[in-house]
RODO-2510 file (C-alpha; in nm, 4 decimals, decimal comma):
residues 499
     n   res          X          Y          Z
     1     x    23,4517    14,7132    -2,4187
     2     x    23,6438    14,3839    -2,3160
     3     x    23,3765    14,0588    -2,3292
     4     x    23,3986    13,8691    -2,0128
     5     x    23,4160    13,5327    -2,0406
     6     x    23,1986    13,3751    -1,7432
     7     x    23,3759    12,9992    -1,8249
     8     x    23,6707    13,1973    -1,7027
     9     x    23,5618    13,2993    -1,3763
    10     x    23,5284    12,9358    -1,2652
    11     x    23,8629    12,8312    -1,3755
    12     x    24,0051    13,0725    -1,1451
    13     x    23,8523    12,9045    -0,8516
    14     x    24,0368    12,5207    -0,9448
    15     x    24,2458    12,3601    -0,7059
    16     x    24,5562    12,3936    -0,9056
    17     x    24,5359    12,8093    -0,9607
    18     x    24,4746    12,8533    -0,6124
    19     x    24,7004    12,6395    -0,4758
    20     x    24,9712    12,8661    -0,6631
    21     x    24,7536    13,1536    -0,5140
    22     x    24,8648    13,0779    -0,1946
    23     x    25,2342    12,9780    -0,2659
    24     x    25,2992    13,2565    -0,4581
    25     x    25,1451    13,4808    -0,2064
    26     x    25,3649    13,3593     0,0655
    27     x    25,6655    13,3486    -0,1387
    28     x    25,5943    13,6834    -0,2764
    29     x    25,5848    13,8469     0,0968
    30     x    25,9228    13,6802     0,2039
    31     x    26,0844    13,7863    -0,1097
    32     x    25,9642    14,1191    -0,0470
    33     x    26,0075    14,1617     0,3201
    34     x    26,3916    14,0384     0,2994
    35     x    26,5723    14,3391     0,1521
    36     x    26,7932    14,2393    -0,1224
    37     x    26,5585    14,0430    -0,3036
    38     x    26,3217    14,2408    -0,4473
    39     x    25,9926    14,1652    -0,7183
    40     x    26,2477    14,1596    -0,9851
    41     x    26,4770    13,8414    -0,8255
    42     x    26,1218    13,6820    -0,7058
    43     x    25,9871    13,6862    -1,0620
    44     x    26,3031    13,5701    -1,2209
    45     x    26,3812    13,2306    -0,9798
    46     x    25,9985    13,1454    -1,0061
    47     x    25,9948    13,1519    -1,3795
    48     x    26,1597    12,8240    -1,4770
    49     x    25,9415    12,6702    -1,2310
    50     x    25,6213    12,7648    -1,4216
    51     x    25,7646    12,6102    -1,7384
    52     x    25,5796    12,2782    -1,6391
    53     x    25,2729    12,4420    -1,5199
    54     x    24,9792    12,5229    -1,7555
    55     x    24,9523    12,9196    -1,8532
    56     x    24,6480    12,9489    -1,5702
    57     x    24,8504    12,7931    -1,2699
    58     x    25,1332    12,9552    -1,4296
    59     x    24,9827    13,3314    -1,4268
    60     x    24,8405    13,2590    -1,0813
    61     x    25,1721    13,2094    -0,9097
    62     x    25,3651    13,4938    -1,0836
    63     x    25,1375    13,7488    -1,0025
    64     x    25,0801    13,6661    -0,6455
    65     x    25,4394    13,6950    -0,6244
    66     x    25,4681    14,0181    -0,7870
    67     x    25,1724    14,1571    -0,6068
    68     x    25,3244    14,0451    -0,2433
    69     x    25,6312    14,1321    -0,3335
    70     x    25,5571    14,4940    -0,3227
    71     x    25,3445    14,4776     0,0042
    72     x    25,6307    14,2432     0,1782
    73     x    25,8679    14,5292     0,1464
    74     x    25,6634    14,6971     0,4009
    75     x    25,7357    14,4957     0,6512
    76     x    26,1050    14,4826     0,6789
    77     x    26,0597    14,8704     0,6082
    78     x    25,8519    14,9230     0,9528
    79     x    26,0166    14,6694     1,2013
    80     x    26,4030    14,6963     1,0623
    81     x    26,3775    15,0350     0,8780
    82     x    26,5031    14,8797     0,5506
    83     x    26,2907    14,8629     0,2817
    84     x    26,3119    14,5237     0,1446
    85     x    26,1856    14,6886    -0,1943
    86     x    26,2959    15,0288    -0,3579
    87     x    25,8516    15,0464    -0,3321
    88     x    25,9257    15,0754     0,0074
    89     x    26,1742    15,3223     0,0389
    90     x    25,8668    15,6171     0,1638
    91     x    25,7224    15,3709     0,3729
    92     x    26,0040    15,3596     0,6375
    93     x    25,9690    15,7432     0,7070
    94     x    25,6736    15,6985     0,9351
    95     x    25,6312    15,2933     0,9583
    96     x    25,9538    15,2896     1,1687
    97     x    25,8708    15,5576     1,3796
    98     x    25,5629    15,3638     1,4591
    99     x    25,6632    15,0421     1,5691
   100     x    26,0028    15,1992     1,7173
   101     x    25,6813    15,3495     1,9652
   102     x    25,5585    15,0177     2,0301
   103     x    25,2863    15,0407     1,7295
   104     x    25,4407    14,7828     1,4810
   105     x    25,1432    14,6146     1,5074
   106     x    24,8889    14,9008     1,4025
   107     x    25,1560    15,0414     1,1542
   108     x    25,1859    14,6743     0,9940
   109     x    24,8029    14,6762     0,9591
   110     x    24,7630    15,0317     0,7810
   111     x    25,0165    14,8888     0,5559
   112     x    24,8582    14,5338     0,4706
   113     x    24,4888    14,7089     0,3988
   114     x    24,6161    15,0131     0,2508
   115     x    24,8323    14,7832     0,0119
   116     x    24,5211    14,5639    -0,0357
   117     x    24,3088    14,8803    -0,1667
   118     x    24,5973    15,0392    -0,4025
   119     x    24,5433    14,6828    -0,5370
   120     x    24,2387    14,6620    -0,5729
   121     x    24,1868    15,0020    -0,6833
   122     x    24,4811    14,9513    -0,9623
   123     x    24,2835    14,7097    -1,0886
   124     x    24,0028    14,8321    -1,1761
   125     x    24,1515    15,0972    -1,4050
   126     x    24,3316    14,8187    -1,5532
   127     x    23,9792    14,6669    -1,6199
   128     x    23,9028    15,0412    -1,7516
   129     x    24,1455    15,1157    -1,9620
   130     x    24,3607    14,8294    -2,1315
   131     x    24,0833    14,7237    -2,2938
   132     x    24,0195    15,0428    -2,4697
   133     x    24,3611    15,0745    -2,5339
   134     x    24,3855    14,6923    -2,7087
   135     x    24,0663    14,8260    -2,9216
   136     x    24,2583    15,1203    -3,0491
   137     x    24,5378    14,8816    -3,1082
   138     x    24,3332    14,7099    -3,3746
   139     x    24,4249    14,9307    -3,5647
   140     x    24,7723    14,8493    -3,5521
   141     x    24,9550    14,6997    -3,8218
   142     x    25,3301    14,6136    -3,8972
   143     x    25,4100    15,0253    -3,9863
   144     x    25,2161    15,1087    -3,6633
   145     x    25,3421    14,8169    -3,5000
   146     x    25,7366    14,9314    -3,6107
   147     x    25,6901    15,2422    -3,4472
   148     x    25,5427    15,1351    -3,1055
   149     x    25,7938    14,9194    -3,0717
   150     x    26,0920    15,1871    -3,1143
   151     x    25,8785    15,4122    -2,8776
   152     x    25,8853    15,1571    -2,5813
   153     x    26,2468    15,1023    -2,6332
   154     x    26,3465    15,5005    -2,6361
   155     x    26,1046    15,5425    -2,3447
   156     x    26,2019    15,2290    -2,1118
   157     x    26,5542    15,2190    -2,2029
   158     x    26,6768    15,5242    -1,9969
   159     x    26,3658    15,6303    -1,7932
   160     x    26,3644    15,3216    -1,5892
   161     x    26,6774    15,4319    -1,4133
   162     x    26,8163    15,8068    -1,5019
   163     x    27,0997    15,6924    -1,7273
   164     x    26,9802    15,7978    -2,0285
   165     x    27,2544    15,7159    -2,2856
   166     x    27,3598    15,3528    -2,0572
   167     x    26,9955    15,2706    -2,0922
   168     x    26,9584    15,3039    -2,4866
   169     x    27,3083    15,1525    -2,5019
   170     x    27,1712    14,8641    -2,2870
   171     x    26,8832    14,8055    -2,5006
   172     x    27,0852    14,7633    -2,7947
   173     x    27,2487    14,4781    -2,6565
   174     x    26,9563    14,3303    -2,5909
   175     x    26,8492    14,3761    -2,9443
   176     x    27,1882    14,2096    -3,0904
   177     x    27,0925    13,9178    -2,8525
   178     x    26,7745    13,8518    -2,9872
   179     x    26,9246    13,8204    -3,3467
   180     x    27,1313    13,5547    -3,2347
   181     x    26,9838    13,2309    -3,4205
   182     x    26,7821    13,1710    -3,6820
   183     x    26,6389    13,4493    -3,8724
   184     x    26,2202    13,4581    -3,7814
   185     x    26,1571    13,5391    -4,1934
   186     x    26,4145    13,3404    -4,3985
   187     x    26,5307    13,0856    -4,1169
   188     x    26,8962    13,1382    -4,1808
   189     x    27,0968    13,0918    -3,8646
   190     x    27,2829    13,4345    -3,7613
   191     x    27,6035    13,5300    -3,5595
   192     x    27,6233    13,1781    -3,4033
   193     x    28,0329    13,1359    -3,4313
   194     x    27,9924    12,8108    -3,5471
   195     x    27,8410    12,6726    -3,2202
   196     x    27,5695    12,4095    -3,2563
   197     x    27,4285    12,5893    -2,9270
   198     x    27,3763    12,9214    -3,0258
   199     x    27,2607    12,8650    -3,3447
   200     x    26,9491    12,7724    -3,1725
   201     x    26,9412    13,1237    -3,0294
   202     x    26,9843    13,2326    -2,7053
   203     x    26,6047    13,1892    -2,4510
   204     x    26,4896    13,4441    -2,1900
   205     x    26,4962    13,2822    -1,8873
   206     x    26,8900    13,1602    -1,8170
   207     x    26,8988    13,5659    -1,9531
   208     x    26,6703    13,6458    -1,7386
   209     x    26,8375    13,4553    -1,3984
   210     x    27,1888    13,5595    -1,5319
   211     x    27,1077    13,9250    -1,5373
   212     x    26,8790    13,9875    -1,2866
   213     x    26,9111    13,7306    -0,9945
   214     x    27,3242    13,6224    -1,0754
   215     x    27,4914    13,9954    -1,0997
   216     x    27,2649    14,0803    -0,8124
   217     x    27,4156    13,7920    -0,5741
   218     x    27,7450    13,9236    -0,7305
   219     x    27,6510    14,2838    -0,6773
   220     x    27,5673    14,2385    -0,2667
   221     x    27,8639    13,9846    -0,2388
   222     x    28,0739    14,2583    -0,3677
   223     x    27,9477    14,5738    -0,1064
   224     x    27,8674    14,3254     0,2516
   225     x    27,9843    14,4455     0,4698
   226     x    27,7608    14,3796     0,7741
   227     x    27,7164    14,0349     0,8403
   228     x    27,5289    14,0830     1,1819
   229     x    27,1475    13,9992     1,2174
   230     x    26,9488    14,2922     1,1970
   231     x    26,7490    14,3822     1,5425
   232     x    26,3846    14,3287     1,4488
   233     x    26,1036    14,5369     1,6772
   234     x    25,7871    14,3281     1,7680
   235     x    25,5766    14,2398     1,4505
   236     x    25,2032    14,1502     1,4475
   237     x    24,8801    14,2770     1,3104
   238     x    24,6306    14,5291     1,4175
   239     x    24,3121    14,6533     1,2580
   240     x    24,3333    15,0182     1,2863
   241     x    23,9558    15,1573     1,3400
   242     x    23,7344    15,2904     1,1388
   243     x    23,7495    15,6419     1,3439
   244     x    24,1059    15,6229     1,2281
   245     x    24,0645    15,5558     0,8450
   246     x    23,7459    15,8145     0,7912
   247     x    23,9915    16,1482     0,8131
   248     x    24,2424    15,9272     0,5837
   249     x    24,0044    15,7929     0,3252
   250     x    24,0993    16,1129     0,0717
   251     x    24,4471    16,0824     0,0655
   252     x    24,4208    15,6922     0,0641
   253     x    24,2031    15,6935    -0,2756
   254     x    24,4095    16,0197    -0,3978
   255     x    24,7254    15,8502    -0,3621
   256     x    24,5745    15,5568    -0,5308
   257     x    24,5307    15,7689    -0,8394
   258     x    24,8593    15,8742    -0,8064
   259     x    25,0273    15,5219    -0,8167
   260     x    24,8061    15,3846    -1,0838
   261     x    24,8460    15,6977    -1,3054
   262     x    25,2268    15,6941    -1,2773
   263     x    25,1777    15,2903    -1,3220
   264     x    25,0060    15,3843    -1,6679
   265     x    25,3599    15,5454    -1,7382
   266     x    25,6124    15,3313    -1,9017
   267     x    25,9390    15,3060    -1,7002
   268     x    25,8558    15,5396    -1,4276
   269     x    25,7680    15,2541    -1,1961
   270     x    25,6879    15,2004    -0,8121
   271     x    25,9652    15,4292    -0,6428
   272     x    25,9316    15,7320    -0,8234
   273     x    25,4870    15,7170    -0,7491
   274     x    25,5953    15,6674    -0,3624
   275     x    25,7437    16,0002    -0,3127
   276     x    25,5383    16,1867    -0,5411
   277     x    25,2337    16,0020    -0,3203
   278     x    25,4185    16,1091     0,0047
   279     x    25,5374    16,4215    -0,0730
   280     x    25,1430    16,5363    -0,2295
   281     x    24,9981    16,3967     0,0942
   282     x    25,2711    16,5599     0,3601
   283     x    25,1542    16,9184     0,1451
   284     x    24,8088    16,8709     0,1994
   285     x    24,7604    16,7651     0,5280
   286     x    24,6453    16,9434     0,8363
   287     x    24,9713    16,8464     1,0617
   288     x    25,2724    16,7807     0,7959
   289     x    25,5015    16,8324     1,0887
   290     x    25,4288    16,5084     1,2014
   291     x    25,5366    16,3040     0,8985
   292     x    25,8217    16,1473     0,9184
   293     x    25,7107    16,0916     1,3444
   294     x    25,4883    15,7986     1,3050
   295     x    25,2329    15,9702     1,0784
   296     x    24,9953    15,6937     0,9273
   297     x    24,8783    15,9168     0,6560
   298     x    25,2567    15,9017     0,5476
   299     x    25,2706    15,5352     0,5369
   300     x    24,9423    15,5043     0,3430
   301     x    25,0287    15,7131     0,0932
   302     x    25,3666    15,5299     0,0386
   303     x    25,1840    15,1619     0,0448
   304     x    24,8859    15,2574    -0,1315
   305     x    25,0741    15,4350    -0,4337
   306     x    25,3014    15,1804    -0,4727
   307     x    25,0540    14,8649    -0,4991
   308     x    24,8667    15,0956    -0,7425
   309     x    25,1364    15,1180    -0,9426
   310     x    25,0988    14,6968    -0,9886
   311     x    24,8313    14,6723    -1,1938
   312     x    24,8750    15,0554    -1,3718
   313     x    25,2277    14,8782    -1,4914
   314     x    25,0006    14,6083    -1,6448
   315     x    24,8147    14,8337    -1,8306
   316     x    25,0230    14,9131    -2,1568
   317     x    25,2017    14,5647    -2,0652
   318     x    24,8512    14,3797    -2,1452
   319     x    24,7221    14,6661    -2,4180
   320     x    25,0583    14,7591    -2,5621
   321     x    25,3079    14,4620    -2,5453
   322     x    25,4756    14,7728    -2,3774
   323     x    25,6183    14,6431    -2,0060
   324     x    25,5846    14,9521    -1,7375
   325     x    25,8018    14,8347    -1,4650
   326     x    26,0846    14,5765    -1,4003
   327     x    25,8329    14,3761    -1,2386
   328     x    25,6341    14,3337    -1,5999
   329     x    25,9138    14,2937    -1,8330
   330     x    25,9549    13,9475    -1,6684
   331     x    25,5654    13,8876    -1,6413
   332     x    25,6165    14,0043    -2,0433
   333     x    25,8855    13,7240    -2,1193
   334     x    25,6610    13,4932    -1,9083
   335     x    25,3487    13,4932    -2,0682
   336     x    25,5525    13,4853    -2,4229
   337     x    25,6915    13,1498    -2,2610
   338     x    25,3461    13,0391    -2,2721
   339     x    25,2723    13,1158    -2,6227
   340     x    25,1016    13,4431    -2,4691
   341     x    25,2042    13,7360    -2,6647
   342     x    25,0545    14,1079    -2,4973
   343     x    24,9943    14,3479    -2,7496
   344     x    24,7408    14,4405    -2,9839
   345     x    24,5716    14,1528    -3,0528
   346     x    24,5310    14,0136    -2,7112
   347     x    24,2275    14,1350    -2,6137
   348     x    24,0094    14,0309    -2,9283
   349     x    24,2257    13,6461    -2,9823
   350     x    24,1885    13,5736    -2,5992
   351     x    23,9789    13,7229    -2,3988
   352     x    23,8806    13,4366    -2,1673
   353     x    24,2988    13,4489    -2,0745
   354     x    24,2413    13,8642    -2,0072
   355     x    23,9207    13,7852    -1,8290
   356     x    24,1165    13,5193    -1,6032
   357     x    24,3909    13,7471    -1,5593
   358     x    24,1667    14,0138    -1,4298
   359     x    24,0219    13,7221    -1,1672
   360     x    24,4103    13,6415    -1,0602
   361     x    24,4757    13,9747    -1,0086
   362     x    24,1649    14,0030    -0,7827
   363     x    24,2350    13,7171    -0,5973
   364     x    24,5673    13,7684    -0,5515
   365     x    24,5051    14,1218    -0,3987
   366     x    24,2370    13,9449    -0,1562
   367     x    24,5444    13,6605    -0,0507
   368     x    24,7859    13,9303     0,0408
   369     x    24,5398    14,0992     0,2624
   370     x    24,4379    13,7400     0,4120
   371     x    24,8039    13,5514     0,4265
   372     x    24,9755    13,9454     0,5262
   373     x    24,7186    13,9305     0,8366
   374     x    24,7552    13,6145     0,9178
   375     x    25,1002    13,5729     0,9207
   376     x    25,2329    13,8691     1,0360
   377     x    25,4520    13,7326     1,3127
   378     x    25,5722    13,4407     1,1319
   379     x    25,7214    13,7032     0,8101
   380     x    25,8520    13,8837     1,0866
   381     x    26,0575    13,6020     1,2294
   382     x    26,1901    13,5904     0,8508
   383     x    26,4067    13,9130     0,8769
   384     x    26,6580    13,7613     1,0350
   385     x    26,8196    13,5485     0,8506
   386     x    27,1653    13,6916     0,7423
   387     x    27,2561    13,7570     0,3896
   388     x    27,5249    13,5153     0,3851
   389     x    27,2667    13,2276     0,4349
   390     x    26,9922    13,3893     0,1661
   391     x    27,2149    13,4651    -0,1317
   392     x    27,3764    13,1163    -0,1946
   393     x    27,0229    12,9551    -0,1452
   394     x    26,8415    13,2330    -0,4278
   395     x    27,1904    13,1116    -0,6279
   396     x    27,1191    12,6883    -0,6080
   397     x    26,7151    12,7913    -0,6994
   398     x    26,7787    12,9862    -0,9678
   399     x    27,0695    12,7490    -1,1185
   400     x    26,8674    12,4293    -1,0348
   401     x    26,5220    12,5846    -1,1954
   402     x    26,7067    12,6762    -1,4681
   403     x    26,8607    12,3824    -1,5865
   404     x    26,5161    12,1752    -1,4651
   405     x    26,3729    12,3154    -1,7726
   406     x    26,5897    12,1679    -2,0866
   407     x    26,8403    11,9918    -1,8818
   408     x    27,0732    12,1352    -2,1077
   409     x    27,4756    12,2017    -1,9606
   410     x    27,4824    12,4839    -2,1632
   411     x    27,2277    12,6933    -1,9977
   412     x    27,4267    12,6728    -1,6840
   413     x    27,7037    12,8131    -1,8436
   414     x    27,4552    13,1139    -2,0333
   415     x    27,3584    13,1835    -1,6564
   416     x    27,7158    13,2154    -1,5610
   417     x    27,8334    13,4032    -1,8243
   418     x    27,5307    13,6903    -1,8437
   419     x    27,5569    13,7004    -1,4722
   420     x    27,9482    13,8042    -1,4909
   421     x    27,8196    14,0769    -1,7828
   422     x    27,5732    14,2086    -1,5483
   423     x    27,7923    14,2233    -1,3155
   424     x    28,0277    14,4507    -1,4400
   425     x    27,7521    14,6300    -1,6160
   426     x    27,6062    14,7287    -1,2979
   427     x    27,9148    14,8241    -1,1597
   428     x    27,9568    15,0562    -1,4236
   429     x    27,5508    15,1494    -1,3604
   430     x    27,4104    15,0256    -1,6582
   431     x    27,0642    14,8611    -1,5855
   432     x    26,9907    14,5415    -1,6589
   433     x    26,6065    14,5898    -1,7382
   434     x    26,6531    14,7479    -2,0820
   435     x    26,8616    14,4639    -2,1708
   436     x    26,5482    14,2183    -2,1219
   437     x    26,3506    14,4527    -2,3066
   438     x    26,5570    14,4840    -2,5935
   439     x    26,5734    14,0862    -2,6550
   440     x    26,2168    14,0351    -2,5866
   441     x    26,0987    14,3083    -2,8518
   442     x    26,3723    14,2545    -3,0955
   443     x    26,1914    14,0026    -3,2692
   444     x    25,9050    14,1720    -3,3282
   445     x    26,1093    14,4831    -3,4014
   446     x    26,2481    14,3447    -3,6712
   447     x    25,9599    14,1206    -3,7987
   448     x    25,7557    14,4454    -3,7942
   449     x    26,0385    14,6077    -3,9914
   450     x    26,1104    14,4486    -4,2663
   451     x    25,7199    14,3452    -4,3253
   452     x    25,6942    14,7333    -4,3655
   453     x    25,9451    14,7804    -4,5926
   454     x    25,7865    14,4947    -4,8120
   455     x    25,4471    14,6597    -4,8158
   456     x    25,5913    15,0011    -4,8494
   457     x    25,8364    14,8373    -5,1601
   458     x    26,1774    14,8957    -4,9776
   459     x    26,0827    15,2944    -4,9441
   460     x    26,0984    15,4016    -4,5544
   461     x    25,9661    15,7241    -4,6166
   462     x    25,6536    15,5908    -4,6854
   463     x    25,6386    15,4722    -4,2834
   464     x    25,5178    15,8528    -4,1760
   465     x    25,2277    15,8081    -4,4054
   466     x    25,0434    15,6455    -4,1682
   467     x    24,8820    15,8651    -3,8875
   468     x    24,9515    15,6354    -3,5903
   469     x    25,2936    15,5672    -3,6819
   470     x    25,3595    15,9764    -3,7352
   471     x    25,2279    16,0630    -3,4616
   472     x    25,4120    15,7874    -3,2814
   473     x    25,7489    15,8926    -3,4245
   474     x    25,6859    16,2445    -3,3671
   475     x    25,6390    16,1634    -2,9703
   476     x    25,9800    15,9610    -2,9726
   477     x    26,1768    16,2614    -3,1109
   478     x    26,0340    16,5119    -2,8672
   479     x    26,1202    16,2939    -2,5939
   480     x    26,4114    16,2155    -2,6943
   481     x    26,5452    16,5719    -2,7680
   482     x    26,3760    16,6943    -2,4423
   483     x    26,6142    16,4202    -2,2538
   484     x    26,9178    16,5640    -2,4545
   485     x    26,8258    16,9356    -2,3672
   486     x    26,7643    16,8173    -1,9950
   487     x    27,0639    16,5878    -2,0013
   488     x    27,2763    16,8910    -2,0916
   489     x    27,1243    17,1268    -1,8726
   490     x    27,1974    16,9207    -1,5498
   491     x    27,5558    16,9280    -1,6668
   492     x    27,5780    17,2599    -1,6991
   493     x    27,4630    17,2682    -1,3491
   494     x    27,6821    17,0149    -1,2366
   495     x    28,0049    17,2982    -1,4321
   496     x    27,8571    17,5259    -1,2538
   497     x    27,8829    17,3965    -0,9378
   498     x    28,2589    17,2765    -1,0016
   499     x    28,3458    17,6360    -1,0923
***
């Protein structure tokens, strides 16, 4: 079992951690609340601001925002029916409905505390399970290592978003980008064209902000069409009673499981738990024709699930160095920003950080349920400001945090560049997740690699020796080949259907 470190329960509770609580909280549930955004974009145009901060205050403020995030999509998904979050997307089935009644008060407030529970609940199998996970992981060395690497990138590569063969081609570019520079064994400087920049290599975060926050501005400047302010119902916040939560209180803690189970999953992330949540608690209830009506067992399903999902992502993120949602492959390249590397030895090198990341994530739950009440009417107000007004503002924050951190031209141009290829990669649907991924594990893929083949004397074979890594290996392949026979299968459908 994980040893708590009591010294870290008190730092949680300075002035500077949660001060970046409460900003990251708020900016969390605007980010998620205005559709387009997203936990993704939020994560990304924080980052280069946390480059100053110490890893505690640093931690703090990303995962408010990524816990708010998810919640803020909620609200935009009740009072505009538009989920400002794919997390969302289940939640506007019977949250619009609601306030389009006059309810948007009550259906805001089943939101906020189911959200606050999925949390909560997420959490503590977090606190369950990564560290029995990091203890198996001792075990781990750079064979074992090797072939846990090459199983998240098989896995995350194509499940994160159905394109199975764009994903792993994705992740390979990511991979050639992280061998640009010098080489982490011999120092020799690789594939830099003879340009002093690059033979520094190439650093996550104008990657990051090119990829992610740059081809999306690109992406939605490309498909507005509707410039017009979207009609907002009433907002507030209303405590639904207790006589109203005690028929609910199964399907709220069942579709808690659900979430953080699916969370546990690498790549299936947030959307796919919502309508496996929603769709398990429309079979089982006593009056399914009333979801999608203004149901509130619909809506807690959807915003339980997918706050679950939070801190099940984190699970083989923290325990595995493996990230389980788009959310934690920045949270991944954040926490390696701050000489924080997730994986197998986390848990027994640092456990006072794991024991104040289990606080944060506590606390951070406890501030969305506090600032969500609170300032219900105020987020509200928030949804309407038109997308031509939010998209060059996300633009000068992510280009100004960016170059705040080296003051170096050149990343400037590295944001403008990456954001052009992710442009065009999206509009030819590859994702850009795997593409993080693949830089932020190619180092250690290759480390791990070639330290194998020195203790195995240059023979590869000798890698399926070791249990773990076998058994590892042998997963991959049947995953792999089960994608391939189900890849094929839909397109013999699809033949069919031509014909």
């Amino acid at each position: 079992m994980l040893e708590f470190v009591p010294g870290a329960f008190s730092s949680a509770f300075t002035f500077s951690i949660l001060l970046c609580l409460a900003i990251g909280t708020v900016a969390g549930i605007i980010i998620g609340a205005l559709p387009g955004l997203g936990t993704v974009l939020g994560l990304v145009m924080a980052l280069p601001f946390t480059y100053v901060l110490e890893p505690g205050p640093a931690i703090a403020l990303l995962l408010a925002i990524y816990v708010s995030s998810i919640y803020g999509g909620s609200i935009s998904a009740i009072l505009i029916n538009v989920p400002g979050t794919p997390q969302s997307a289940a939640s506007v089935f019977d949250g619009y409905p609601m306030a389009q009644r006059g309810d948007g008060a009550l259906a805001l407030g089943w939101a906020t505390i189911a959200s606050f529970v999925g949390g909560v609940f997420s959490l503590v199998i977090l606190v369950m399970l990564a560290p029995q996970l990091a203890r198996f992981a001792l075990n781990f060395g750079p064979i074992e290592t090797f072939a846990l690497i090459v199983f998240a990138l098989t896995t995350i590569a194509w499940v994160s978003s159905g394109e199975m063969l764009k994903g792993l081609l994705a992740a390979c570019i990511g991979l050639f980008l992280a061998t640009v520079g010098p080489d982490a064994m011999t120092g020799q400087v690789r594939f830099h064209f003879d340009n002093l920049f690059l033979s520094a290599g190439l650093t996550v975060i104008p990657l990051l902000i090119g990829f992610f926050a740059v081809s999306e501005i690109l992406y939605q400047a490309a498909y507005l069409k509707d410039v017009k302010l979207p009609a907002v119902t009433s907002g507030g916040f209303k405590v639904p009673p207790w006589s109203a939560w005690k028929p609910r209180i199964v399907t709220l803690l069942r579709s808690c499981g659900i979430g953080s189970f699916i969370g546990v999953l690498p790549g299936t992330g947030a959307t796919a738990a919502v309508f496996v949540s929603y769709a398990d608690a429309k079979r089982r209830a006593p009056n399914p024709e009333d979801f999608g009506k203004g149901e509130p067992s619909g809506l807690i399903a959807s915003e339980s699930a997918n706050n679950a999902v939070s801190g099940g992502a984190m699970v083989p993120m923290m325990a595995l160095g493996i990230p389980g949602d788009g959310g934690t492959v920045v949270l991944l390249g954040a926490l390696t920003i701050h000489n924080v590397i997730p994986g197998v030895r986390l848990f027994s090198t640092q456990p006072d950080l794991v024991t104040l990341i289990f606080v944060l994530l506590l606390l951070a739950n406890i501030f969305m349920l506090m600032i969500g009440a609170f300032g219900a009417n105020v987020f509200s107000r928030m949804l309407k400001i038109p997308t031509t007004l939010l998209m060059p503002l996300v633009f000068m924050m992510s280009v100004v945090g960016a170059y705040a951190i080296r003051s170096n031209p050149v990343d400037i141009i590295v944001i403008a560049v990456f954001g052009l290829i992710g442009f065009l990669l999206r509009m030819n649907k590859f994702p850009p997740a795997p593409i993080i991924i693949g830089f932020v594990l190619g180092v250690p893929l290759e480390m791990s690699f070639r330290q194998g083949l020195i203790l195995t004397d240059m023979n590869v074979l000798l890698f399926f020796e070791s249990p773990i890594a076998l058994v590892l290996f042998i997963i991959t392949a049947l995953i792999v080949l089960g994608q391939f026979g189900a890849f094929k299968a839909l397109s013999r459908a699809v033949g069919r259907g031509k014909g």
